[in-house]
N, C-alpha and C positions, 0 to 999 in steps of 0.2 A: 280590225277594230276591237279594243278590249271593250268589256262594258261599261269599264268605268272613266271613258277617255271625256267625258264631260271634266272634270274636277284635275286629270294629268296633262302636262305638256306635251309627253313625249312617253311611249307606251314603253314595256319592261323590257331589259336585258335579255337576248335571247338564253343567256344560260337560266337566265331566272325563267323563263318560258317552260324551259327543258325541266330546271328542278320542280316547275310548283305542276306541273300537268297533271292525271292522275289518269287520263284516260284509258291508259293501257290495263289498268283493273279495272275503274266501273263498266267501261264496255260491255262484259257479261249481264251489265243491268238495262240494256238498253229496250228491252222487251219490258219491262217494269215503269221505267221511264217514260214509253209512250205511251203504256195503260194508265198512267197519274194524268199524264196531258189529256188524254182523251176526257179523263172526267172531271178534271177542271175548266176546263172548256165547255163540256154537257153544263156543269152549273153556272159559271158563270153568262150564259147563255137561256137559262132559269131567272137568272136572277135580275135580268136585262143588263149586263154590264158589256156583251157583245151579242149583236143581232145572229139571227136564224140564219140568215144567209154566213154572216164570219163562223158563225160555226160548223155547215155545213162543208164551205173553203177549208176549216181546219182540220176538220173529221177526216176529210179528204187527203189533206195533204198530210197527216199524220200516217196516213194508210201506206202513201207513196213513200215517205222515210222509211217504215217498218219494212217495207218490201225491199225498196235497195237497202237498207243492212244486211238485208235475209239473206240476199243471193251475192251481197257482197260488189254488186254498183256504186254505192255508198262506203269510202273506207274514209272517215273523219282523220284530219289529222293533228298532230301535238298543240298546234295553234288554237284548234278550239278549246282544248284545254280540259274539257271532261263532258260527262255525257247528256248532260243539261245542254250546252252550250252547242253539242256537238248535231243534237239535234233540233234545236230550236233556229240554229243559224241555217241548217238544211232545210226547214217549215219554209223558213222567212225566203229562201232563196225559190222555194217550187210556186209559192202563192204570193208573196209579194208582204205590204206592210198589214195586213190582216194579221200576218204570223205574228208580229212584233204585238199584237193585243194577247196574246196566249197568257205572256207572263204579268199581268195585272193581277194584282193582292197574293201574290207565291213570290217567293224567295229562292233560290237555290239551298239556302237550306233548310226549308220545308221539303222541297223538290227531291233532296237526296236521302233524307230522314223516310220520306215514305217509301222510296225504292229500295230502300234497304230492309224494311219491313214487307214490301210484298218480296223482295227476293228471300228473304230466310222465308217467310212462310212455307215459300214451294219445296225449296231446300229442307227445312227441318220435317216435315211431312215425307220425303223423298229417304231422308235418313231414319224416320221409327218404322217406314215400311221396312229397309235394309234390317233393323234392329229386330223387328218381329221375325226376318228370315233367319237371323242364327240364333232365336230361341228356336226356330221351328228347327232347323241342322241338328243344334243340339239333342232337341226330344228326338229325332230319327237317329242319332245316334247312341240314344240313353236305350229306343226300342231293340237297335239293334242288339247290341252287348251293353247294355246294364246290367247283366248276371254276371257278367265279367270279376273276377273276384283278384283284389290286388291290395297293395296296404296303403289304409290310412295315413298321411303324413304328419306329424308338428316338427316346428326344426327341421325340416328334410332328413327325419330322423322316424322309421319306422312307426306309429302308435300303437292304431288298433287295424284288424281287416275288415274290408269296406266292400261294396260292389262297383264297379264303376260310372252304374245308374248314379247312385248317391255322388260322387266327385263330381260331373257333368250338371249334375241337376243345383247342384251350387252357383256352377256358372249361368245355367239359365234361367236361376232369379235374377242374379244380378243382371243379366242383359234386358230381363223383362223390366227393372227399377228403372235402365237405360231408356228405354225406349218410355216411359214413364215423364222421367223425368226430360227427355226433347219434345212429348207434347205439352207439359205442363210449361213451357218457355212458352207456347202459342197462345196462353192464355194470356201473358202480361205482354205477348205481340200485338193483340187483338185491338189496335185504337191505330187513328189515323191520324197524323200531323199535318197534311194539306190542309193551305189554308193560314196555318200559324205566322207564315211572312217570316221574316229576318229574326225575330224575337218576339214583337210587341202585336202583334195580330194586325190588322186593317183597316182601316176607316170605310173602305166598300163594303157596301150591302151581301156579303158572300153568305152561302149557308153549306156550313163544314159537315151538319149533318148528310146533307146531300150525297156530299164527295164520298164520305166515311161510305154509306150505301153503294154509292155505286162499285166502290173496291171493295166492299163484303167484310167491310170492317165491321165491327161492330157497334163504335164509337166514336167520336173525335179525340185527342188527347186533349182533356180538361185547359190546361194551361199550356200555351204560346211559347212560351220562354222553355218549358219543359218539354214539349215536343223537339224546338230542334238542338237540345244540348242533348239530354239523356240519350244514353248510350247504353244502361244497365242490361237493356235485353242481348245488344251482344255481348257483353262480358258474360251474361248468365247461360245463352247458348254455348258460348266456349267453354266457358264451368263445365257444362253440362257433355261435351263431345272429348272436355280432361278427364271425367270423372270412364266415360266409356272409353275410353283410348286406355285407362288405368285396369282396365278387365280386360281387353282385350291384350294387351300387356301380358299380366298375369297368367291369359290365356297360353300366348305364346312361346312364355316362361317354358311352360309346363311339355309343351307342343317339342321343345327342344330340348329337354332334359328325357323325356319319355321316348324320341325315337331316337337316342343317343346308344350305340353300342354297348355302354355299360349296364341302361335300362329295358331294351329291347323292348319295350312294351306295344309300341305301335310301329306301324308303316307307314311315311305318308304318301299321297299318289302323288306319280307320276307328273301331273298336272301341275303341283305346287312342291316339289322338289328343283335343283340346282344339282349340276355336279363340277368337277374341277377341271380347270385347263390341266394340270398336272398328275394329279392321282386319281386313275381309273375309276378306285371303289368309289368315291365319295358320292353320299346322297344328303346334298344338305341342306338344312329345314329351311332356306332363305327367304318364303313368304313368311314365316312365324319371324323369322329374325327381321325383316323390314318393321312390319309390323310393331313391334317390340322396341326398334329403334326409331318409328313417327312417332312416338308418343311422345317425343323430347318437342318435336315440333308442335304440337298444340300444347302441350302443356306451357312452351315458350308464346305461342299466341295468346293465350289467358293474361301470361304477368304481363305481355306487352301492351295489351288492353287497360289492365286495373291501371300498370305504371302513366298510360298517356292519360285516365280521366283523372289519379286521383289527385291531381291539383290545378285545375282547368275549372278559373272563375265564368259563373254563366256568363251570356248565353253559350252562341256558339266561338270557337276557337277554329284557326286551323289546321289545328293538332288532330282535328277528330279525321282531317281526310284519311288519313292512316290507319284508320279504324278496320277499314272491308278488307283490307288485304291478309290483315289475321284474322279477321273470319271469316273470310271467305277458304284461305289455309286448311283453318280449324276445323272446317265440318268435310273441305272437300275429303282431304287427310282420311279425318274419321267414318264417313262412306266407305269411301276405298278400302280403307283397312276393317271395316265391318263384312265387306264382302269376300274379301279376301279370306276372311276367319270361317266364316260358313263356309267355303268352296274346299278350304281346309279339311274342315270336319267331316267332311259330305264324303271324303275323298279317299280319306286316308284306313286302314284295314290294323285291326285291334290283333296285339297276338292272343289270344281267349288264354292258353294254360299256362302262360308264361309264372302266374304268381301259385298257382293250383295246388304244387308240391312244395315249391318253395316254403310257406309259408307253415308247413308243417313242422311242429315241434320250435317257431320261430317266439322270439320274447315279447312280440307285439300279442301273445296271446295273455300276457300276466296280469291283464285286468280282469279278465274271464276267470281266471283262478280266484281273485278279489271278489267277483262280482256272484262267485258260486257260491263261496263263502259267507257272502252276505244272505245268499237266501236260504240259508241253513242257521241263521239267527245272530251270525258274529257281526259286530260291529264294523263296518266301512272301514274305517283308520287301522282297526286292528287287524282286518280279511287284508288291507292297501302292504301291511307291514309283513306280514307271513308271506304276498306273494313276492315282493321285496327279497327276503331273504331266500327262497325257492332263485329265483334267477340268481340270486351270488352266488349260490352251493351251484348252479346249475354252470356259469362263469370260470368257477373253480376246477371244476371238471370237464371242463370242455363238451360237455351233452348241451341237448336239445330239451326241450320238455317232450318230445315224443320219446326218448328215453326215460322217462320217470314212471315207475309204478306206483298204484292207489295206496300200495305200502309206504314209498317213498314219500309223498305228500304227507301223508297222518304223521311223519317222523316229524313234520314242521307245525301241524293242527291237526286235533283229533276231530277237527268239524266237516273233515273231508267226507263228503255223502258217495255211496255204491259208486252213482255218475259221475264224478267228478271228471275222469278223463273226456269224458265224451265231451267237457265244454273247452277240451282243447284241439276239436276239429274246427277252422276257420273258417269253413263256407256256414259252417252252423252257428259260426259265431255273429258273424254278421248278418245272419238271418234272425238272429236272435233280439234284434235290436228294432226293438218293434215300436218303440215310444214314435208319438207325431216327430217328422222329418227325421227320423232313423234312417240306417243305411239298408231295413231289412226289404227283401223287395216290394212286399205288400204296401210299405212306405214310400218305396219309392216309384210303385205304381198309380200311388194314390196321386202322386206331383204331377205323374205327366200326364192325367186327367184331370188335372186341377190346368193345367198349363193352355192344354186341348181347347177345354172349354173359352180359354184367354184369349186363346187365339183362333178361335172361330173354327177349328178342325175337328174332325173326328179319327179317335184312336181303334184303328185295326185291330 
């Protein structure tokens, strides 16, 4: 029996059954779903609209659904069509016509608007704890080798030399904004839509403050109509799991160009490598490259959000059924690949000297020739242009700067000071770099006791 067989002749097509069902997604919410019942029931049973005893019946038979789902006695199927229905027809079957008082002044889509808010709740709390864990990866790996000395990138074109405290510790702002920004989605989660009915609210005596308390909301959502259309908290969840899926991205970028044979920089463990049915050697980075490559899937979950609300006149549509399946997507996705990235970091073994010589006599040090110059009085632009021409003469000749003597510099400015060579050692160059959020380490031990404290830890 559909619900609406009062008003039809003859109920719908079964392929229409099959297209419009949804059950096989919200199922995951069925634990949400009976926590809405249970406390619309508690109030409407407040508020005399069903006696002590239907509610005690209901509590009851709420408990015996949640049980057979649990263990899987209860498997609903396409016919009841979603998880409203799926368990409301189960009440009504264990207890009789009591059940059928449950859904007085609620709608199904008040009904699925709050399931969907206690589920991201758990959800999104579930994912800044994951996000707190690969800031905390990261600082264990900034402790371990952040002395690590390697170059600076722009363009994927040498800059300046850096530690690889400073390079990591980039990322673990950004993951801490991350984690940031999926609790700040909780605050415009924070209001409850039970109650709201179909659109227009109820003519029964309900009191939504009630409900809102008993689910630990904080609020009711002011307007009726805006409770069950709005949708903005999960497009801004997903904003918000596009924006980390985009660093962890970037992470990954980096994760597969750094243990690439050409770069040698890193190892990663065993744990989260791949090798080839065909070639022996191969160790390849296929958690960073998963990774790298979900991001196309939430990022696709977000447009597919904006795209279904942004022309869907109020109230509700049933365009919005479609709604949990990309977010639901969207965060599992980004979990996983959250966790993934930390087990990554945790895992993988840094080569320490790989850049140590390298970088001697290398042109990424020709700001430090600039910057010496500056503090012997010469202007920026004009210290910028001497070291300029020093790397062409150096180009020309096919040297290094660790070829050039304190003679050879003064042939290009006579503002060359005694030291001058010494500010073409690179671990001292990057130590040198001492301004707030420099690469030098002082700096970048300052971060991961600024981070520490963030995250409730204390640094060894």
């Amino acid at each position: 029996m559909a619900l609406w067989d009062g008003r039809f002749s003859a109920g719908p097509a079964q392929d229409m059954v099959n297209f419009s069902e949804c059950l096989g997604v919200d199922m995951r919410m069925w634990r949400q779903d009976i926590e809405g019942s249970r406390a619309h029931a508690t109030m409407l049973a407040t508020v005399g609209l069903i006696t002590t005893e239907d509610l005690a019946t209901l509590l009851a038979g709420l408990d015996t659904v949640a049980a057979e789902l649990e263990d899987g006695r209860y498997v609903p199927g396409p016919e009841t069509e979603d998880i409203h229905m799926a368990v409301e027809s189960r009440l009504i079957a264990l207890v009789g016509d009591v059940g059928a008082r449950l859904h007085t002044a609620r709608s199904r889509n008040d009904q699925v608007a709050t399931d969907v808010r206690l589920w991201m709740r758990d959800a999104l709390n579930t994912l800044a704890e994951a996000q707190m864990d690969l800031v905390r990866a990261l600082v264990e790996r900034v402790e371990e080798d952040g002395d690590v000395l390697m170059p600076g990138f722009t363009h994927l074109q040498r800059g300046q030399p850096i530690f690889l405290g400073h390079h990591l510790l980039a990322y673990a702002w950004m993951v801490k904004r991350d984690v940031e920004r999926t609790q700040d989605v909780l605050k415009r989660l924070d209001a409850c839509p039970l109650g709201a009915g179909a659109m227009a609210g109820t003519p029964h005596p309900i009191d939504r403050e009630q409900t809102a308390r008993l689910l630990n909301f904080s609020a009711p959502v002011p307007n009726a109509m805006d409770a069950v259309s709005a949708r903005d908290h999960l497009c801004e969840a997903t904003a918000a799991c596009a924006i980390a899926m985009s660093h962890l991205s970037r992470q990954s970028e980096e994760l597969v160009i750094w243990s690439s044979q050409e770069f040698r920089y890193i190892r990663l463990g065993d744990a989260y490598a791949t090798g080839s049915s065909i070639m022996p050697q191969k160790r390849n980075p296929d958690a960073a490259e998963l990774v790298r490559g979900k991001s196309g899937r939430v990022f696709g979950s977000l447009t597919a959000l904006l795209t279904m609300v942004k022309g869907l006149p109020l109230a509700y549509n049933r365009d919005l059924q479609e709604d949990k399946a990309a977010l639901f997507d969207a965060i599992d996705t980004t979990l996983a690949c959250t966790r993934i990235t930390a087990g990554v970091w945790r895992t993988l073994s840094v080569h320490r000297d790989r850049y140590e010589d390298v970088l001697r006599g290398d042109f990424l040090l020709a700001t430090e020739l600039a910057d010496h110059l500056v503090t012997q009085g010469v202007p920026f632009r004009t210290a910028h242009h001497v070291s300029g021409r020093i790397v062409a003469y150096c180009e020309a000749q096919g040297i290094g700067f660790d070829a050039l003597t304190l003679a050879d510099l003064r042939t290009f400015h006579d503002g060359f000071a005694d030291d001058a060579l010494t500010w073409l050692d690179p671990r001292s160059a990057a130590d040198r770099r001492t301004s707030l959020g420099g690469t030098a380490m002082s700096q970048v031990s300052a971060q991961v006791s600024a981070l520490h404290a963030w995250l409730g830890t204390s640094s060894d």
